[in-house]
N, C-alpha and C positions, 0 to 999 in steps of 0.2 A: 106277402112276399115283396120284396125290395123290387125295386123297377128295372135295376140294374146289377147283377151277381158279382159280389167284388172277391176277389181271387186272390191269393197269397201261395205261394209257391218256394217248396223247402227244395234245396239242392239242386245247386245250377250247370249240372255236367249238361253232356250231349242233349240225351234224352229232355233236358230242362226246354228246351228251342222251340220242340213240336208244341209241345203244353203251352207255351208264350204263346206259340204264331196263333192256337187253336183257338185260346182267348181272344185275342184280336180278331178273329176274323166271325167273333159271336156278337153279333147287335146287341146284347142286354149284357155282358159279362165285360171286366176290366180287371187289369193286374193290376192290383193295387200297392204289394209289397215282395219280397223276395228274403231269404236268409239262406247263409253256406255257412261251414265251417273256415270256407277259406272269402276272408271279406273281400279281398280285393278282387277273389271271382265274381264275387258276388255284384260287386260294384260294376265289372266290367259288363255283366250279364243284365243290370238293369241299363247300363248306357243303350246296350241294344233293343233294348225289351221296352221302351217308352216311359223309362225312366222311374219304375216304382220304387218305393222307396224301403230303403236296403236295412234291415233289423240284425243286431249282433248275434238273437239265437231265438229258435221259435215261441219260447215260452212269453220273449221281451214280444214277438209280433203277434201273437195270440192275443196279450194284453192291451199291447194299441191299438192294433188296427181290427180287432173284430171283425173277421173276413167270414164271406156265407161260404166259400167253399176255398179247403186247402186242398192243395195239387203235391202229391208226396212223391218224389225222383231222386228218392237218396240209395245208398244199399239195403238192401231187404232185410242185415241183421236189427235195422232199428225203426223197422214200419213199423210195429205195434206201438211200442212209446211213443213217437211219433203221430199216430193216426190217432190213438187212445185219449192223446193232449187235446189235438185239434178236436175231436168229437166231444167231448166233454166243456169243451169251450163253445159249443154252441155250433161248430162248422159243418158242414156237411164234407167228407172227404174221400178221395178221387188219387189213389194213391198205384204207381208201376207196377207192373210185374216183376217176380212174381211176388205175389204181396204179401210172404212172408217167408220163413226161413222153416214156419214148420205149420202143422195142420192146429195143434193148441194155440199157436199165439195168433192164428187165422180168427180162431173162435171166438176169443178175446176180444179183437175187432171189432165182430159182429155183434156179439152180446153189447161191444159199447157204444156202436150205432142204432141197436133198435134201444137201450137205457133211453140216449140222447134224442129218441125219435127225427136223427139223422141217417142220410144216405151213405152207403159205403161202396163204391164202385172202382172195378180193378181192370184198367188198361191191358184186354186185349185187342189193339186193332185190329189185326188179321180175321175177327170176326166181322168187319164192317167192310163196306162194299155194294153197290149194286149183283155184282155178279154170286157174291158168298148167300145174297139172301135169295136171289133168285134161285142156287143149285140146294136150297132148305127146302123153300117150297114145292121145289118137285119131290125131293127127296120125300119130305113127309106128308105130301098130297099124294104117296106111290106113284105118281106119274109113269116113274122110271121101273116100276116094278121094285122087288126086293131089293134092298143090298145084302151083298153076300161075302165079299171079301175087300178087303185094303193096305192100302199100304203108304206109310209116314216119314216124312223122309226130311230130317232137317241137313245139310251135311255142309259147315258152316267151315272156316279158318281162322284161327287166332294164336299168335305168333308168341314166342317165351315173353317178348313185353306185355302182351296183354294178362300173361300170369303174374308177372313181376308185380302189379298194383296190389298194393300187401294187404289188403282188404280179398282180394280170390283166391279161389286154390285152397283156403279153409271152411272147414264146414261151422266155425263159427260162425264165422263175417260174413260169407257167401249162402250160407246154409248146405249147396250143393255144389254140383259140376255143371256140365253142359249140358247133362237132363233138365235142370230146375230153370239154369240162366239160359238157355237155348232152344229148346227142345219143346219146351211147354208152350210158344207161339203155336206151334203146328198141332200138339195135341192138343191143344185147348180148340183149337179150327175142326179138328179131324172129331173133336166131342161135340162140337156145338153142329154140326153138320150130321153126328150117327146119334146123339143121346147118349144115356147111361150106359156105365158097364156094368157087364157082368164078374168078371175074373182077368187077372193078368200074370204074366209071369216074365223076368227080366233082369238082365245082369251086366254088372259096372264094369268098364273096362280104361284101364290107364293103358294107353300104348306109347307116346311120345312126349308130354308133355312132361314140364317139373310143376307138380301140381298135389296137393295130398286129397283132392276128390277126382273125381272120373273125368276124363277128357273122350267116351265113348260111351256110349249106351245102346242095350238090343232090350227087345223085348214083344211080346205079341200078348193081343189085347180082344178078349172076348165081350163085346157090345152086349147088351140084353136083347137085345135085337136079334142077336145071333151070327152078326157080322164078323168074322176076324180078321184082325189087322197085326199086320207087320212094321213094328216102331227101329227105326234106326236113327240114332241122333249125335253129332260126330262135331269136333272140335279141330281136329285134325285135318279136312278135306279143302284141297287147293281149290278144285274148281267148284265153288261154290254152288247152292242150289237148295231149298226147301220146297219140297212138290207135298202133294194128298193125291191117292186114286183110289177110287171107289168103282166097284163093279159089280153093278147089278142086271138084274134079271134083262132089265131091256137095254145098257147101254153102259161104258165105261165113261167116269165124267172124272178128269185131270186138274190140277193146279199145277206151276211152275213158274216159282218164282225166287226172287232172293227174302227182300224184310218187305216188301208190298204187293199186292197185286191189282190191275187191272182185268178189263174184259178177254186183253189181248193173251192174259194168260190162264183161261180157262179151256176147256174143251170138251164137248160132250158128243161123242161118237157110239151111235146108235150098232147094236148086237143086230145080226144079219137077221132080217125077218122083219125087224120094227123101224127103216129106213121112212114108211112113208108118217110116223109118230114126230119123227126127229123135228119139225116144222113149227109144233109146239114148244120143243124146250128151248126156243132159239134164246139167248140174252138178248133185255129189254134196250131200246134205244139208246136209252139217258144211262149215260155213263159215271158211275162216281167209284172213284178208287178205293183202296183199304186205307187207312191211316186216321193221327188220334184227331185229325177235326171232326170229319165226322161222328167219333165214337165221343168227343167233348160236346158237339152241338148236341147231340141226342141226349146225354144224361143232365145238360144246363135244361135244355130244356121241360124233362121232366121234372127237374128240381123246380122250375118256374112254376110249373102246373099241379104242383104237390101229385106228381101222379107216379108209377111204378119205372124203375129204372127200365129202358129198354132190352131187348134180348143180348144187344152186342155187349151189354154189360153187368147182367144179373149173374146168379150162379158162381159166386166166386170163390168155392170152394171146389168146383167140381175138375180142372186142371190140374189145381193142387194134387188132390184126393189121388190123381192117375200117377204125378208125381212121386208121392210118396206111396204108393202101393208098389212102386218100380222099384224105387229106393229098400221098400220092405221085403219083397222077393228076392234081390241080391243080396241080402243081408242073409238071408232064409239059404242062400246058392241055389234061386234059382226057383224057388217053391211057389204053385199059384196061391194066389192072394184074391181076396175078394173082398166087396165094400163094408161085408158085417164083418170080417176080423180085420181090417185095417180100424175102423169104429171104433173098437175095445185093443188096438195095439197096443202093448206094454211098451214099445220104444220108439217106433217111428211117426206116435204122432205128433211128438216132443220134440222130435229130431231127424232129421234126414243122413247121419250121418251111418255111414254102412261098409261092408268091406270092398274095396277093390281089386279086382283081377289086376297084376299089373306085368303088362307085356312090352316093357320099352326095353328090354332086350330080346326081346323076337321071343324066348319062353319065361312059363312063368316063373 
């Protein structure tokens, strides 16, 4: 392995900044090159970024620069071509959520990450943290006793200009709504924290937006565990907020936060009876926040050690999979769904596209 991870990075919106800084702040990793569709962004995006050097289009920086890992931050309609390129060029690739627009072209990926005996890793922060791993370890050490019920709560705002970008609002471009582009932070948190499901059932809701996918989503979700949870996920809501609570046998344990979290927004309030237990589950001193450095440090580094991607980053179907069972029960109006017929789905594992309730006149 190279002594130093040279990195190359497709698409330099917002999201492109975390990915920069996370490189930079990795002792063996360096951004080596950059490409957009819009060069001049691209240009501007490496004056900030330590000036790598800027390729007309990935296939041209695939070919010069032979980078060990590409960082993909473009729209999800075009991660597979995309990730498919870099993978077969040798790269190990590291590509946003959600990491694709449907559960086949997810497969794809992966069948041409393990061909290339490459990595394929999917940007969820929200799993990283001191505090998210600490409330795992109780969880799955029983600490806290059973879990028994939950509830998911993304409930985000985004105004007619954020639909305007003519790339959202289709389930071509976008694949979904605010389920898939929104929503799937906190389910993918609310999964890596309960495990596998068992069964779900869930349905799309357009209430305000000019949008042709969902700007609402409901839906309740059967863990194998046995746990059931309550998903609400919202596009529409001013005062912003993504929470998780989980409540089990000995103790209700809370998140609340906006797109990160610290210590400061956890809480674990012990069930009357087990007050003098509460001393052990306290959060550990050292503090590290959710966000992509540490979810880049951990997977660079495993790539360094040829060794298995870490937890914060494996399993990168398994959000999806919740996704589009959601998407598959509205389509259904409403019908549970469960992991062996979503498996063999005739439509939703193609496509997320589905019917909408649409309530932007108050009925339907």
């Amino acid at each position: 392995m190279t002594t130093t991870l040279r990195c190359a990075l497709v698409g330099t919106g917002a999201v492109a900044g975390h990915h920069a800084r996370a490189v930079a702040a990795h002792p063996r990793a360096e951004l080596v090159a950059v490409t957009d569709l819009d060069p001049a962004a691209a240009r501007a995006f490496a004056e900030r970024h330590g000036s790598p050097r800027v390729h007309e289009s990935l296939d041209a920086l695939l070919a010069d620069e032979q980078p060990d890992v590409v960082l993909i931050c473009t729209p999800p309609g075009v991660h597979r071509e995309q990730a498919v390129a870099a993978l077969a060029a040798g790269a190990h690739v590291v590509v946003e959520k959600p990491p694709a627009p449907s559960l086949d072209e997810l497969d794809e990926m992966r069948a041409a990450a393990d061909a290339a005996g490459r990595r394929l890793a999917v940007v969820f922060q929200q799993r990283t943290g001191t505090a998210a791993a600490h409330v795992k370890r109780l969880l799955v050490s029983g600490a806290l006793g059973r879990p028994l019920i939950a509830t998911c709560q993304t409930l985000w705002f985004r105004d007619a200009d954020y639909f305007a970008v003519p790339w959202r609002g289709a389930w071509e471009t976008e694949g979904g709504g605010t389920t898939l582009g929104h929503g799937i932070h906190q389910l993918d948190l609310l999964a890596h924290l309960l495990g596998d499901w068992h069964s779900l059932e869930a349905r799309m809701w357009r209430l305000d937006r000019e949008t042709r996918t969902e700007d609402a989503s409901t839906a309740t979700i059967r863990f194998a565990s046995g746990v059931i949870a309550q998903v609400v996920t919202s596009a529409v809501s001013p005062r912003e907020t993504s929470s998780i609570r989980i409540d089990t046998q000995k103790a209700t344990v809370t998140v609340d936060h906006l797109y990160g979290h610290g210590h400061e927004n956890w809480r674990i309030t012990p069930a009357p009876g087990f007050e003098g237990e509460a001393a052990g589950w306290t959060l550990p001193e050292a503090e590290e926040r959710s966000d992509h450095a540490p979810l880049l440090r951990d997977v660079f580094d495993a790539i360094l050690a040829d060794a298995p991607l870490p937890d914060t980053a494996d399993a990168p179907a398994r959000s999806l999979e919740l996704v589009a069972a959601m998407y598959a029960s509205a389509a259904a109006d409403g019908a549970v769904v469960t992991p062996g017929e979503l498996a063999q789905h005739p439509t939703h594992r193609r496509s997320f596209a589905s019917p909408v309730t649409d309530l932007r006149g108050g009925t339907p």
